[in-house]
N, C-alpha and C positions, 0 to 999 in steps of 0.2 A: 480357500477363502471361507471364511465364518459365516454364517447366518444373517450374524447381525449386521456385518460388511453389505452383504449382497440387503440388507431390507435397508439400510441407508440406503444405496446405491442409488434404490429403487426410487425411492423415497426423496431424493435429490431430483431425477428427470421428471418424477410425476409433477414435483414443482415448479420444474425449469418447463415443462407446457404447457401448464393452467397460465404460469407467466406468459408463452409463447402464443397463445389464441384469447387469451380473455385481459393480461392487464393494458393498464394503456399505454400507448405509446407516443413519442416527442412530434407535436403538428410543426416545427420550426424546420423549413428548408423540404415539406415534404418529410419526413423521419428522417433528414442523414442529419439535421440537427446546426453546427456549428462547423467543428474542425472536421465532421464526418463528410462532409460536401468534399472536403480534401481525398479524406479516405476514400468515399465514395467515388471518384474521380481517378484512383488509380489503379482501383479495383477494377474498373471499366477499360482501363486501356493502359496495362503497364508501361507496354511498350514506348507509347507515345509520351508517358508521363515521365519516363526517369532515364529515356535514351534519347528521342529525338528532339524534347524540348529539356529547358536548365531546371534541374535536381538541387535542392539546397544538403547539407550534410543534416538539417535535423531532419528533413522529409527524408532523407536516405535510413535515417535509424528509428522510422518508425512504418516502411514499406511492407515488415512480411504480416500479419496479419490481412492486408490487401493482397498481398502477391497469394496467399491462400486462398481466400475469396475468389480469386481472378484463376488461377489454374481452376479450381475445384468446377467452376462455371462451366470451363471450356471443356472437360474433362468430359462433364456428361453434356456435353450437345449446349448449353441455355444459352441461349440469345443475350449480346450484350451492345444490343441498337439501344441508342439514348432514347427517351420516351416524355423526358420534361426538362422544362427549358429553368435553370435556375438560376439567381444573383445572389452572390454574399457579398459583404465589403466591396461592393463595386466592381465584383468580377464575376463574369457569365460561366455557369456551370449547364453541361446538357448528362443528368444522370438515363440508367436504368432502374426499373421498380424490381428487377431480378435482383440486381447488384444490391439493393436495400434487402429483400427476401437473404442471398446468398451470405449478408453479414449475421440474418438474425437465429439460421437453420446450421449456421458452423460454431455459431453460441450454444448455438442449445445443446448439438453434438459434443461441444466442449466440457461440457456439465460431468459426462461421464467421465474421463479420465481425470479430470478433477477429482471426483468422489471419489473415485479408484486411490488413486497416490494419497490422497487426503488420509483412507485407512489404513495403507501402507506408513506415512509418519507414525501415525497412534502406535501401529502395531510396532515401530523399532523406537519408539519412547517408551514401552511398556502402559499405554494407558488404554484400559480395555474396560468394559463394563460403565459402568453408568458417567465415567469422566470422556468416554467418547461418544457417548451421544452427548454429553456436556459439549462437546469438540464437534461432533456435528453440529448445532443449534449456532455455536462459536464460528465457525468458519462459512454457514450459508445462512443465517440469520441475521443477517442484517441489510441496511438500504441497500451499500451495492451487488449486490447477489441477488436479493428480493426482489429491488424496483430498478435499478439504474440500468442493469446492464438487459433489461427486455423495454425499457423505456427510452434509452438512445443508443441503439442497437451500434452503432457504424463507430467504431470505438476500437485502439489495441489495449484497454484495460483487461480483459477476459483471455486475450493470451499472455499477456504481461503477468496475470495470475498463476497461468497454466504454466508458465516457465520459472518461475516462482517456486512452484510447490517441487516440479522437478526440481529444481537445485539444492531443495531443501534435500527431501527423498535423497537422491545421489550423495549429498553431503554426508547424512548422517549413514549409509550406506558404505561409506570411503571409498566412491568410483570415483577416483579423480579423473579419468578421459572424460565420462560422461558430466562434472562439473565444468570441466575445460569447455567443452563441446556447448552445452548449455549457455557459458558467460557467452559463447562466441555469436548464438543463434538471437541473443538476447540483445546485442547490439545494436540488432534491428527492430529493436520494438519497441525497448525500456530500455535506455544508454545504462541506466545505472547496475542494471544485471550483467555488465560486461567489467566493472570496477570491482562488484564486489564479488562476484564469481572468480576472479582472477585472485582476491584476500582468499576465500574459500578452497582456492587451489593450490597455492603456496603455504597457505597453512591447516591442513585437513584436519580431519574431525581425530582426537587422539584415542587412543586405547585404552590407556589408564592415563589420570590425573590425582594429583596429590589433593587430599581433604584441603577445600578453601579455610581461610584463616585471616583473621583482622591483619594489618598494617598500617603502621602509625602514617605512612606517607599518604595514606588515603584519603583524610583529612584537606591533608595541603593541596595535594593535586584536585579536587573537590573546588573549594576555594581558587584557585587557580583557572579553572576551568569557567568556574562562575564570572568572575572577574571577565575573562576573553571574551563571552556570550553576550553581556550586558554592555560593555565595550563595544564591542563589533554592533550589536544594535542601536547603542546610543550614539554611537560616529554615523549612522548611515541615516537615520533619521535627523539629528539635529548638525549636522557636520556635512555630510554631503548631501543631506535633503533630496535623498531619494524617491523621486514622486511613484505613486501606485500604478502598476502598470496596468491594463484592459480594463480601467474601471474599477477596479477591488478595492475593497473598504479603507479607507484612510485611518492613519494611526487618529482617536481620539484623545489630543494632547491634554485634556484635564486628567483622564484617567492617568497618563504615564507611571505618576509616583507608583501609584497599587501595583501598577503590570511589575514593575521594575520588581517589586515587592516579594508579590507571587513568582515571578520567571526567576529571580534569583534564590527562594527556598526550592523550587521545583530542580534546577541545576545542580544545586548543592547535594540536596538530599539525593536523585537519582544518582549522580554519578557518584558519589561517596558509597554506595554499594556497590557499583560494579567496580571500582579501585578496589573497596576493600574485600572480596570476594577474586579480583583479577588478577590484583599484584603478586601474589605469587607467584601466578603462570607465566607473569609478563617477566619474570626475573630474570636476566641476559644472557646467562648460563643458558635457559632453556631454553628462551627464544633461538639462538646461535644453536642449540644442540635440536631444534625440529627444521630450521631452515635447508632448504636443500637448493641449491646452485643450479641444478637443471630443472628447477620446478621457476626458480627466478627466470633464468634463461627463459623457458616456455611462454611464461605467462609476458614477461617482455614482448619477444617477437609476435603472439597472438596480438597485443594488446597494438605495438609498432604497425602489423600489418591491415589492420582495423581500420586504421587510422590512415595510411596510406590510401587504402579503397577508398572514404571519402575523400581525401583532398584529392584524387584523381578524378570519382563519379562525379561531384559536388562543381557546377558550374560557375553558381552566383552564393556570394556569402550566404550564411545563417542569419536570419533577424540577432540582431545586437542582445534580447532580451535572451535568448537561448545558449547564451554562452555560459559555462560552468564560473566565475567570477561574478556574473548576473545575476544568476540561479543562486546564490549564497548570498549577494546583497537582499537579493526580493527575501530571502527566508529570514535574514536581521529585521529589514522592515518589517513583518511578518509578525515577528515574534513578541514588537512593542504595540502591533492594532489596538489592543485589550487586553484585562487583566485575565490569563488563563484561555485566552480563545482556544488553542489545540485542545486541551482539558471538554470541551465543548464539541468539538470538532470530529474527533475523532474516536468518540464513542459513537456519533450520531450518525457517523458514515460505517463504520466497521465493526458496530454491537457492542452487547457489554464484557467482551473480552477483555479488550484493556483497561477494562475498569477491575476487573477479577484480576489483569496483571497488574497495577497499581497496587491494591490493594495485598498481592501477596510478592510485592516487587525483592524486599530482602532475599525469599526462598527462590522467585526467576533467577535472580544474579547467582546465586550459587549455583543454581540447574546448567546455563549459561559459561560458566565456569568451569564447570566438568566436561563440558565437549571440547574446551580446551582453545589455543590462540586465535584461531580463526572467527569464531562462533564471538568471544568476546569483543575484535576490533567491530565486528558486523554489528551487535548490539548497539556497545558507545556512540558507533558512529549516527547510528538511528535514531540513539537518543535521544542525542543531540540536535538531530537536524527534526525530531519532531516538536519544537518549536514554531514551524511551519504550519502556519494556522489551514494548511491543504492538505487534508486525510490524505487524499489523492493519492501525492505526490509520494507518500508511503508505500503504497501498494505490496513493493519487492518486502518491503519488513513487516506486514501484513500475517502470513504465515509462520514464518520464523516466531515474533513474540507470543503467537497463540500457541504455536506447539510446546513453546518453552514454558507456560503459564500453566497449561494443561499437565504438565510433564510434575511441575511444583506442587502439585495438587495433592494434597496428605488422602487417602482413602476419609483416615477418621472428618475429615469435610464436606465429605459430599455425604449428599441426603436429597432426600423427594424435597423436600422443603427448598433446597437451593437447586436444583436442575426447574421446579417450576418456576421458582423466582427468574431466574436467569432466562428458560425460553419467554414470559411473559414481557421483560425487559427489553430481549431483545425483538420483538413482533412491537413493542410500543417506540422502542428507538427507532428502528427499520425506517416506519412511517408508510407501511405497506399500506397504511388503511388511509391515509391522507391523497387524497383526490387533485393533482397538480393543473390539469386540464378542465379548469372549472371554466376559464377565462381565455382567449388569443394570449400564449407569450410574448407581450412586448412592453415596448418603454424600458427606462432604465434598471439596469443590474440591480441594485442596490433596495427599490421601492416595486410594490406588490404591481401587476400578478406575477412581475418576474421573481419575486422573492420566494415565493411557491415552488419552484424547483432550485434555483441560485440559494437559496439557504441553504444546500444540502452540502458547498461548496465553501469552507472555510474564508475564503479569501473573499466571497460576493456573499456574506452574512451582512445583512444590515444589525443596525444596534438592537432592535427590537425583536429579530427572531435569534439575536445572540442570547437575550435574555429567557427566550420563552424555551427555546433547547436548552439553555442553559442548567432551567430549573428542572426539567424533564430530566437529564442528568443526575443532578442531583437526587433526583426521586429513588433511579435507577441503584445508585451508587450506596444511598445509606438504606435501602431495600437490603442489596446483596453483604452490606457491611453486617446487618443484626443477624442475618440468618447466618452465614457464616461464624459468627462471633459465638451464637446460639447453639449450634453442630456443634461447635469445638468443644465448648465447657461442655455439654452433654456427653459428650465422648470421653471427656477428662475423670469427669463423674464416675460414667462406666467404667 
């Protein structure tokens, strides 16, 4: 391992404990927060939680981070006697303050093989020297690495992360056991690394790919594509009048025209690069000549058997809002809140990465391209669904478009000028320095003091801190647009 690997490394945990002893942390529910009172709760007593009382199938696929927490406890000795008596939504919880300690000391441990694999991508992307510490700053500079994940500790985002990055690693690697193994473990924590680790396995990362090339049908399918988006939004807003579910921002129906506006050049133009960049690989000949019959087979029966454990574990349905037909209407409504909200969103949760992949998005889709069919349905599909004014909700596609951004990255681009621009960007985006615990979090979602951390959440953005991130974006965005712009021609010069 490099020098530079092991002084990231370092330089990752040293952060992940100033976070872990000095930043603050969430006063709601005692620290387990909201949905961590659940976590919290099963971390405490599996047993009781998912054998002798009713399991639902989405608490089933989001148990192992807990069932870690909960062996790791019993392992060394800790006591896990309840210590406070709590109520959420009208239902009595009795936690332990280990079990809260126990989620936020498997975080922190988390931090290292994160960093580990993190340099491991770089190194089998070829991005070495100053585009990986670009890719360090990229990948733990931002809120949730910063502040979220030592601020409401009791959470499976941080291994959803960690299984994440493995998949990537294995993917570009071409272990398919270990992507298989991966989609399977991922089941239980983030449903959607079970979907698309199963695309990733059936269509592995290829060995050579033909130089991408324009195609006239990339246009249509473009347009086509656009069409279905705005469609499917404008049916579920004004057609089936799908109301916001947990409180989250209502679509503001003056604005719609603009949204409609923006979301359909945003449609357009993304997917009209990864068509015209894709279509060649996507040609039937070659799709039919990478497919393989026992990899379909596999990924079936893992997928079939998955699914059997819950309907068999799973006692009492799933809330109605967790079903995957739910999950795609919330993301239409989503899409029409405001003009650009993900544009908003999801720089301010996950750094100026994806604004550097924006910006050099034609060069991702060709990078994206060349690992070949898998790699491209995984993107589209991302694309796509980043619409979804919930960073969040991204997470699994998190890593994938920062490595592929990183990877697009011409040498003649990078400069001291843009690695500072970029870390200052991402320390102003973060919101590391923004004090959330000034006030008791309460009152509604939507209006302050809960707006102080619920801003950070796409979907419980009220209009005013839409606007005030909004501009910080933009600050961010035509920052790194001149100095790049500025590198380039000076390079061209030279």
């Amino acid at each position: 391992m490099r020098r530079a690997d092991l002084l990231r490394i370092a330089l990752v945990l040293s952060i992940g404990l100033v976070g872990f002893f000095w930043a603050e942390k969430l006063e709601v529910s005692d620290g387990f927060g909201w949905d961590g009172v659940n976590y919290g709760t099963w971390a405490q007593d599996l047993h009781r939680s998912f054998v002798e009382e009713d399991a639902t199938a989405y608490d089933i696929q989001r148990l192992l981070p807990s069932a870690i927490v909960h062996f790791s406890l019993r392992m060394f000795g800790v006591s896990l006697e309840p210590e406070k008596d709590l109520e959420l939504w009208g239902m009595p919880a009795r936690l332990s303050n280990n079990v809260l300690m126990g989620f936020r000391i498997y975080h922190l441990l988390l931090l290292l093989p994160i960093a580990y694999m993190w340099n491991r991508i770089l190194a089998e992307l070829n991005v070495h020297g100053a585009a990986a510490w670009l890719g360090f700053i990229a990948l733990f500079g931002n809120f949730a690495l910063l502040k979220e994940y030592h601020y409401d500790p009791v959470t499976t985002d941080p291994t959803a992360l960690f299984l994440s990055l493995l998949l990537l690693l294995l993917y570009l690697r071409r272990c398919s056991l270990g992507v298989l193994l991966t989609a399977a473990a991922g089941a239980f924590c983030w449903p959607t690394i079970l979907i698309f680790g199963l695309l990733l396995y059936v269509f592995p990362r290829e060995e050579r790919m033909p130089e991408a090339s324009a195609v006239g049908g990339a246009r249509l399918l473009a347009v086509a594509t656009t069409l279905g988006v705005l469609a499917g939004g404008l049916y579920v807003v004004f057609v089936a009048e799908a109301e916001n579910l947990y409180g989250a921002a209502p679509v503001v129906r003056p604005w719609v025209p603009a949204t409609v506006v923006f979301l359909a050049l945003y449609i357009f133009k993304g997917s009209r690069e990864i068509y015209r960049n894709g279509l060649p690989q996507l040609a039937p000949q070659r799709v039919l000549a990478q497919l393989s019959f026992r990899r379909i087979a596999v990924a079936v029966v893992l997928f079939g058997t998955i699914r059997l454990i819950l309907a068999i574990w799973s006692d009492i349905e799933s809330p109605a809002a967790t079903t995957i037909p739910s999950f795609l209407q919330e993301v239409a409504r989503r899409s029409l809140v405001r003009p650009l909200d993900f544009a908003v969103t999801f720089p301010m949760y996950f750094g100026p990465i994806l604004i550097l992949c924006a910006l050099l998005w034609p060069r991702v889709c060709r990078v994206v391209a060349g690992h070949g069919i898998g790699a491209l349905g995984f993107v589209l599909a991302h694309f796509l669904l980043s619409v979804n004014q919930d960073a969040r909700q991204s997470l699994l596609a998190f890593p994938f478009f920062a490595a592929f951004t990183l990877q697009a990255l011409d040498r003649s681009m990078l400069s001291r000028a843009l690695l500072w621009t970029f870390g200052v960007g991402a320390v102003f985006l973060s919101k590391v320095w923004y004090r959330i615990n000034v006030e008791p979090l309460e009152g509604e979602l939507l209006e302050f003091p809960m707006q102080r951390y619920q801003m950070n959440f796409g979907a419980w953005m009220a209009n005013e801190t839409y606007v005030a991130q909004g501009l910080a974006v933009v600050a961010v965005a035509a920052s790194l647009f001149i100095v790049l712009r500025r590198t380039v021609k000076r390079g061209a010069i030279g």
